[in-house]
VEXFITI-184881 format. One record per residue: x, y, z of N, C-alpha, C in turn; residue number from 0; residue in three letters. Coordinates in Angstrom, 2 decimals. Layout:
BEGIN
+---------+---------+---------+---------+---------+---------+---------+---------+---------+------+------+
!     nc1 !     nc2 !     nc3 !    cac1 !    cac2 !    cac3 !     cc1 !     cc2 !     cc3 ! resi ! resn !
+---------+---------+---------+---------+---------+---------+---------+---------+---------+------+------+
!       X !       Y !       Z !       X !       Y !       Z !       X !       Y !       Z !  NUM !  Ala !
...
+---------+---------+---------+---------+---------+---------+---------+---------+---------+------+------+
This chain:
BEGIN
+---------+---------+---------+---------+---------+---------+---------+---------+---------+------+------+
!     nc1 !     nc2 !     nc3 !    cac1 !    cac2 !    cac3 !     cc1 !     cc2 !     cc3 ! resi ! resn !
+---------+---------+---------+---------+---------+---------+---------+---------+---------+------+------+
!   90.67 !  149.25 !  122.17 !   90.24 !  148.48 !  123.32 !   89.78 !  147.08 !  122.92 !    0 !  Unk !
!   89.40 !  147.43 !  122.00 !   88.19 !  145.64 !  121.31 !   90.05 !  144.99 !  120.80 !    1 !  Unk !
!   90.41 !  145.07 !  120.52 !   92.13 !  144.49 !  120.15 !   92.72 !  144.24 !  121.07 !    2 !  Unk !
!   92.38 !  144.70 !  122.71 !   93.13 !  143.98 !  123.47 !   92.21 !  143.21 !  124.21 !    3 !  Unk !
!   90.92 !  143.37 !  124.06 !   90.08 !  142.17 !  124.33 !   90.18 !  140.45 !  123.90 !    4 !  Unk !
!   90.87 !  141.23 !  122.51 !   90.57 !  139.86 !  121.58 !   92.27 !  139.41 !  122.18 !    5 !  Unk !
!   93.09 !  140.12 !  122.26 !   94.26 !  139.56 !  122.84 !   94.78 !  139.23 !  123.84 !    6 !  Unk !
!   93.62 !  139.43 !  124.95 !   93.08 !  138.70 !  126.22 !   92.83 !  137.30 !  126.48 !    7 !  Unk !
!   91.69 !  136.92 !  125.29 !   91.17 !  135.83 !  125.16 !   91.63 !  135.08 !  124.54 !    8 !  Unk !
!   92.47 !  135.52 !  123.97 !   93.54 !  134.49 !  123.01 !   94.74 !  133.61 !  123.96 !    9 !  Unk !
!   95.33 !  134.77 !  124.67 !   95.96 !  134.27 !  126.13 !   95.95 !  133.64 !  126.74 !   10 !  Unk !
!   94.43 !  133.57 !  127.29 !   93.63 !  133.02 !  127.98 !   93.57 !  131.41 !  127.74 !   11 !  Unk !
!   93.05 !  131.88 !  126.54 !   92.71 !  130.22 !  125.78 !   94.33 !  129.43 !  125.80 !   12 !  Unk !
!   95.56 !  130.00 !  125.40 !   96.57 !  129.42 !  125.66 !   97.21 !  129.29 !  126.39 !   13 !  Unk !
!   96.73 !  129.50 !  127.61 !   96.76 !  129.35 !  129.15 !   96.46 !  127.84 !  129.75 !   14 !  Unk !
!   94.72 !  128.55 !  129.62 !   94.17 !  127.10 !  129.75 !   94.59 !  125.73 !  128.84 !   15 !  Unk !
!   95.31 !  126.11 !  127.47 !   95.54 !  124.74 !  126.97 !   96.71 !  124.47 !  127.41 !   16 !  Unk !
!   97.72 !  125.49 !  127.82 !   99.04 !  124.76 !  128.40 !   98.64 !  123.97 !  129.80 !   17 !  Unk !
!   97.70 !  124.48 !  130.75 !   97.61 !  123.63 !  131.96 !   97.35 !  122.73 !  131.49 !   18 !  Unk !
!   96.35 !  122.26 !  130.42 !   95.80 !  120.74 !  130.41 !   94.12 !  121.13 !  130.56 !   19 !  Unk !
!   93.31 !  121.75 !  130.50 !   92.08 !  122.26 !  130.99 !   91.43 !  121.68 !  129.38 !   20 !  Unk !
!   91.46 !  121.36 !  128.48 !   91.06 !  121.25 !  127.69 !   90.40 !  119.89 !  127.75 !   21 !  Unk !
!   88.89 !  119.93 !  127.25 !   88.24 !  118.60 !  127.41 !   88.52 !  117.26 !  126.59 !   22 !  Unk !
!   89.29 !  117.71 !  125.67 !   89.39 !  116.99 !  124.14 !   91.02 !  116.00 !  124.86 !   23 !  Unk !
!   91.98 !  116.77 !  125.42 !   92.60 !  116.38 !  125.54 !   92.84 !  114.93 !  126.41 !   24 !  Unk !
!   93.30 !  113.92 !  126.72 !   93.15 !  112.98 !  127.43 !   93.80 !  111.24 !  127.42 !   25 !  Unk !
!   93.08 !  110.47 !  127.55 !   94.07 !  108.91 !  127.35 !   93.49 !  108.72 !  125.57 !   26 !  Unk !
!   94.15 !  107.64 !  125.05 !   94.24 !  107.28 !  123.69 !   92.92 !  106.60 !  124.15 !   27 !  Unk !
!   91.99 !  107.14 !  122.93 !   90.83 !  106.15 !  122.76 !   91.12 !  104.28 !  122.95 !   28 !  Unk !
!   90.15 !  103.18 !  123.63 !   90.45 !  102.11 !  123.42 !   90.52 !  101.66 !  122.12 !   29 !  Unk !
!   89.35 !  102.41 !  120.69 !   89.56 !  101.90 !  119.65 !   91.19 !  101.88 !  118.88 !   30 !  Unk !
!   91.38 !  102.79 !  119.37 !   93.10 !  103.21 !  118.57 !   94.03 !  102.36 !  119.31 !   31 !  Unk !
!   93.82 !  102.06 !  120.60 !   94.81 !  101.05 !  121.14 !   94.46 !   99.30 !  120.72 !   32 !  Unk !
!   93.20 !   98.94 !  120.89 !   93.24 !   97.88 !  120.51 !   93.54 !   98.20 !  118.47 !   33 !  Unk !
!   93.44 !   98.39 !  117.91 !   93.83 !   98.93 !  116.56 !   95.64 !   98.45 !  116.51 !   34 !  Unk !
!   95.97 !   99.38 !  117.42 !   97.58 !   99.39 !  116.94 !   97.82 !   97.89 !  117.87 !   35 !  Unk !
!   97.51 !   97.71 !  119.22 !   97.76 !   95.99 !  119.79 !   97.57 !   94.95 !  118.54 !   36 !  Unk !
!   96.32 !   95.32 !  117.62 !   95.95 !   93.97 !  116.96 !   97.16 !   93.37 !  115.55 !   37 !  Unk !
!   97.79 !   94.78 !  114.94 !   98.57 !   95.59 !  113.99 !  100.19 !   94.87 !  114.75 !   38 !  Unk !
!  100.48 !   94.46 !  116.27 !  101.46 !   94.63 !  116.72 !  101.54 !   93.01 !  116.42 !   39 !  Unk !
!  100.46 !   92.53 !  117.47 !  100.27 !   91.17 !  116.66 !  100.25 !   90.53 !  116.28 !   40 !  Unk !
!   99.32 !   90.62 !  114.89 !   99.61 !   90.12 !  113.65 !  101.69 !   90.46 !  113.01 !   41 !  Unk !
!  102.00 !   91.45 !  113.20 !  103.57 !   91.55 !  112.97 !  104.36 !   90.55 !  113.58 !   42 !  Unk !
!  103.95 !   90.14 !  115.03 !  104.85 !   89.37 !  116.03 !  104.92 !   88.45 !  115.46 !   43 !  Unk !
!  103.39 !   87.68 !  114.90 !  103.23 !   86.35 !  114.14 !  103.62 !   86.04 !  112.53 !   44 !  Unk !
!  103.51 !   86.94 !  112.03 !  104.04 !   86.67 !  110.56 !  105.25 !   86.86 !  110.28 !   45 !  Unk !
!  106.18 !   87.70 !  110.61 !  107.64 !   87.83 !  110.62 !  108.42 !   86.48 !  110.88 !   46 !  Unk !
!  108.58 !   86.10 !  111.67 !  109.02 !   84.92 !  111.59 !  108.71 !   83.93 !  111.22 !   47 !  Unk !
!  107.11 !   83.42 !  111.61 !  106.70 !   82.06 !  110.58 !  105.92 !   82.75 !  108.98 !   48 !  Unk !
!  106.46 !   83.85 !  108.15 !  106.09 !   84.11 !  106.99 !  106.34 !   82.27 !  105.98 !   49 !  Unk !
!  107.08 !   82.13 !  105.80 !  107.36 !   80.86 !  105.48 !  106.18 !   79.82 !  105.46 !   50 !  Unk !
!  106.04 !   79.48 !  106.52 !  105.03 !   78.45 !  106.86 !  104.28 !   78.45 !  107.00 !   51 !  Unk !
!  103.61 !   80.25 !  107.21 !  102.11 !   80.51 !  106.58 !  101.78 !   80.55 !  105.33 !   52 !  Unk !
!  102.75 !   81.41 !  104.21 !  102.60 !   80.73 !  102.80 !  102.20 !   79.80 !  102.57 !   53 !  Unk !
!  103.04 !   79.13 !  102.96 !  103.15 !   77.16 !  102.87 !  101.73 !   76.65 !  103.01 !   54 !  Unk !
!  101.37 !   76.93 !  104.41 !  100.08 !   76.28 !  105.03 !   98.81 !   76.90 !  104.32 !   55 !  Unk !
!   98.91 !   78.42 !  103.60 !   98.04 !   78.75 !  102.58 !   97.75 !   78.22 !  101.13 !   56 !  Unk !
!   98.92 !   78.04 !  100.73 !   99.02 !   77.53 !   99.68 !   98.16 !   76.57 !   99.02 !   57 !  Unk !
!   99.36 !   74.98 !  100.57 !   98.41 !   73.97 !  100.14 !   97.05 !   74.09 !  100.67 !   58 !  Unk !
!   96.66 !   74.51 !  101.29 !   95.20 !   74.70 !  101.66 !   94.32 !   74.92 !  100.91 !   59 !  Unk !
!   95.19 !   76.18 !   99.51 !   94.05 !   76.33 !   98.29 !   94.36 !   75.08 !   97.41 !   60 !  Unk !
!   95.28 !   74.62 !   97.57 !   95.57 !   73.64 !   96.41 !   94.63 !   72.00 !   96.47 !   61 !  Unk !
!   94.67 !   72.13 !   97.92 !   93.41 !   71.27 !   98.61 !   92.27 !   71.55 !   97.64 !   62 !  Unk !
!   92.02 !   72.29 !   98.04 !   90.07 !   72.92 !   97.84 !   90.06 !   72.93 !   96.33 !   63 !  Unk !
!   90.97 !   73.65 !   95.88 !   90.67 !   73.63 !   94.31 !   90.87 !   72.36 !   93.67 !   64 !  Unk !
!   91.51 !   71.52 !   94.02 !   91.82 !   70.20 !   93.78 !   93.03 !   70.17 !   92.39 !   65 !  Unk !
!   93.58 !   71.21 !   92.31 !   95.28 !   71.14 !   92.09 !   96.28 !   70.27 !   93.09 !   66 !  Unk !
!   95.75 !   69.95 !   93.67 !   97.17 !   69.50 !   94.57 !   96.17 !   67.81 !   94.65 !   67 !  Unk !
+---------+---------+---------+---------+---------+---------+---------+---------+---------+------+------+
């Protein structure tokens, strides 16, 4: 009897998680979305001007250190 109790509640529980009843379940945290937006980003911008951010890093240290 205690074995089909426990295989009741097991049911049960995968019942309720197929409807969706589960509290955990829900929208993507904002931290994880702004996370992957900021990640998307930064990709949009460096892919194409990689070049000319080098560049603009470069001399920038070469400035300051007074190599250049």
């Amino acid at each position: 009897m205690r074995v089909l109790a426990l295989l009741f509640a097991a049911v049960a529980a995968l019942a309720a998680r197929a409807r969706g009843d589960d509290p955990e379940r829900g929208d993507v945290p904002g931290w994880v979305m702004i996370t992957v937006m900021t990640a998307a980003l930064v990709l949009a911008i460096l892919i194409p001007f990689r070049e000319a951010i080098v560049a603009a890093v470069q001399n920038a240290l070469a400035s300051v250190t007074g190599a250049g």
